[in-house]
C-alpha positions in Angstrom: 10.0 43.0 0.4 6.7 41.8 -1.0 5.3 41.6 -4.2 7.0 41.0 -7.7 10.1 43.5 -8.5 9.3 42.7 -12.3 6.2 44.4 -14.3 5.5 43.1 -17.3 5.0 45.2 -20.8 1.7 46.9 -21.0 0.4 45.1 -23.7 1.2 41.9 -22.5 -2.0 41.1 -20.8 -4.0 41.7 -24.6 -1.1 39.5 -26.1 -2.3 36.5 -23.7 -5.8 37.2 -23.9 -5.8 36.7 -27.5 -3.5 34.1 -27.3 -5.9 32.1 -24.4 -8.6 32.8 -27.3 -6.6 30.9 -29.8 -5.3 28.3 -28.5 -6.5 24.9 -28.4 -4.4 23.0 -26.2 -4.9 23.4 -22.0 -1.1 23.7 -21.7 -0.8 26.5 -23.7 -4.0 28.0 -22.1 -2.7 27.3 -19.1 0.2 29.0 -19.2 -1.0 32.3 -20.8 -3.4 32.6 -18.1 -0.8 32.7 -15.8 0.9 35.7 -17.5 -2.7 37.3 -17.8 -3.7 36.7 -14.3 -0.4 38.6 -12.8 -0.4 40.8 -15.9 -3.7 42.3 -15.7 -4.9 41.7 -11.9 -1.2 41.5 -10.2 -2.1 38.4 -8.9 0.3 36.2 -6.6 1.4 32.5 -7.9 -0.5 31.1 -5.0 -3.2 33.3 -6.2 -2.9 31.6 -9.6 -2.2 28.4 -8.5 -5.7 27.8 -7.3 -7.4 29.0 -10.0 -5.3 27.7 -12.9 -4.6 24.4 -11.0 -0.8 24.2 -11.6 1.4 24.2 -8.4 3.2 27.2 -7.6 6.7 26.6 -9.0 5.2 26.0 -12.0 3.3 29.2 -12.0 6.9 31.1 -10.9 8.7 28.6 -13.8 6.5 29.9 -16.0 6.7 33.8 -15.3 10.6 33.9 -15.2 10.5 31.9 -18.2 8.1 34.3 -20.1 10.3 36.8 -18.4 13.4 35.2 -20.1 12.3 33.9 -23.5 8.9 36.3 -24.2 5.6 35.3 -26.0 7.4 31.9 -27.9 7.7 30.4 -24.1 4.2 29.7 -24.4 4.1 27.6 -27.0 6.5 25.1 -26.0 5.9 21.6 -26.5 8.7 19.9 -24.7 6.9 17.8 -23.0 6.7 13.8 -22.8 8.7 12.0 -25.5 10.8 8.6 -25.7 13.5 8.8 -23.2 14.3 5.6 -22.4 14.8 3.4 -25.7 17.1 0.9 -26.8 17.2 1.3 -30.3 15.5 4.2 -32.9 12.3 3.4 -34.1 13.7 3.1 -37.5 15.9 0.1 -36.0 13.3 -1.3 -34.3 11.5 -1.3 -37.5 14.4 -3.1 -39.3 14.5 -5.4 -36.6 11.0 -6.5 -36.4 10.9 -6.8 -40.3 12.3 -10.2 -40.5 9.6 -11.4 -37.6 7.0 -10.0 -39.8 8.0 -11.6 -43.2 8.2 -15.5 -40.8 4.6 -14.5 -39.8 3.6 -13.8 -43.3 4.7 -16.9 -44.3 2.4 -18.5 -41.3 5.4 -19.4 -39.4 4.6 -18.6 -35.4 6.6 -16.3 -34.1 7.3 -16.5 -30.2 8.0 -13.2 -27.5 10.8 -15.8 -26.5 12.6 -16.3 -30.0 12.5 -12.3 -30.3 14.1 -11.9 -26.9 16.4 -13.7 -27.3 17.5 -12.7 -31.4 16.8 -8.6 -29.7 19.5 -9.3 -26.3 22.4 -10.8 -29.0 21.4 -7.3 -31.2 21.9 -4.8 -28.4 24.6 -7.0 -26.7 22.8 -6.9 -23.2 20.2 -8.8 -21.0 16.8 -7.2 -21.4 13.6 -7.6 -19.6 10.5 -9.4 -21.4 8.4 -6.0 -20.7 10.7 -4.2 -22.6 10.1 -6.3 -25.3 6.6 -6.4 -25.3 6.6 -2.5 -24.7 8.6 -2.9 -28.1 5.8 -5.4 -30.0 3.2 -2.8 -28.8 4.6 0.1 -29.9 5.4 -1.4 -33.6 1.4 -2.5 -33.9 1.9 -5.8 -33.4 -0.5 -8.0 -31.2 -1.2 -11.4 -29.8 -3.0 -13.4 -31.3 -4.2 -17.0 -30.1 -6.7 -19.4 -30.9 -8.4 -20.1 -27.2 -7.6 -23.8 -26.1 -11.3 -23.6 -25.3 -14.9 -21.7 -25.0 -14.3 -19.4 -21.6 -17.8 -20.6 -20.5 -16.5 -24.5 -20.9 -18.6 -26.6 -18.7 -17.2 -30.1 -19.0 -20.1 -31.5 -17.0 -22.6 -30.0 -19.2 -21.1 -31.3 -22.5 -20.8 -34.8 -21.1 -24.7 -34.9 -19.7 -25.4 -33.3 -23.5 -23.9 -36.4 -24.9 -25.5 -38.5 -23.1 -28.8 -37.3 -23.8 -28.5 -35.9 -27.5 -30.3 -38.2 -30.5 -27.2 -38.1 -32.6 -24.9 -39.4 -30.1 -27.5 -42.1 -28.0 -27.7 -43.6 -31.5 -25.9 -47.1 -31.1 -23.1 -47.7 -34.1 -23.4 -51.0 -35.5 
């Protein structure tokens, strides 16, 4: 059997049109145009796969979900998020506190010392990414005086010695 065995309300496709018309995120445009399209036109996911670019579970995930849950399925915003952490942000904030009062007080704080004082917290060997992933996500930043000018030309600062007034001049 072809086709869909489920018809949507007739006053869904107006509900989606306004709701394309509001909305001002593409996911939620997105996924009211994929209830309009099969709504109003009786389009087939592959159908609305090309033209809304999602793939064509999607498109299906999203009928039977609109099917399931009604118009607050489009709206969703359970995407993304912090799924792989350590510690809450909160603790991470607790923990980075001390750091920031050593730095305060012009003490240099090293990725190494925090490693170290953040694997004896959690009670587990971590990776220096993680910690820097950490650093990054607080705000904080390195910074480094350069050990030198990144257009240094050795050569070029020796022949200017050689031939400058103040530095030919012979101290007696």
């Amino acid at each position: 059997m072809t086709g869909y065995r489920f018809n949507y309300p007739l006053k869904t496709s107006e509900v989606m049109l306004s709701i394309m018309k509001s909305s001002k995120d593409s996911i939620t445009y997105k996924r009211a145009q994929c209830v309009y399209l099969r709504s109003e036109y009786g389009y087939n996911p592959k159908h609305i796969s090309e033209i809304t670019g999602l793939s064509v579970s999607r498109v299906n995930d999203i009928h039977s979900l609109y099917k399931k849950y009604g118009e607050e399925m489009i709206y969703l915003q359970a995407r993304g998020g912090r799924n792989n952490y350590h510690m809450s942000k909160d603790e991470e904030l607790k923990f980075l506190e001390e750091y920031q009062s050593k730095s305060l007080k012009g003490v240099i704080t090293t990725i190494s010392s925090i490693h170290k004082d953040l694997e004896v917290a959690l009670s587990r060997n971590l990776h220096k990414s993680g910690v820097y992933k950490m650093l990054k996500r607080n705000g904080w930043r390195k910074i480094m005086p350069r050990p030198q000018h990144p257009d240094h030309n050795q050569a070029e600062i020796d022949a200017f010695k050689k031939t400058s007034h103040y530095w030919s001049k012979k101290q007696t």
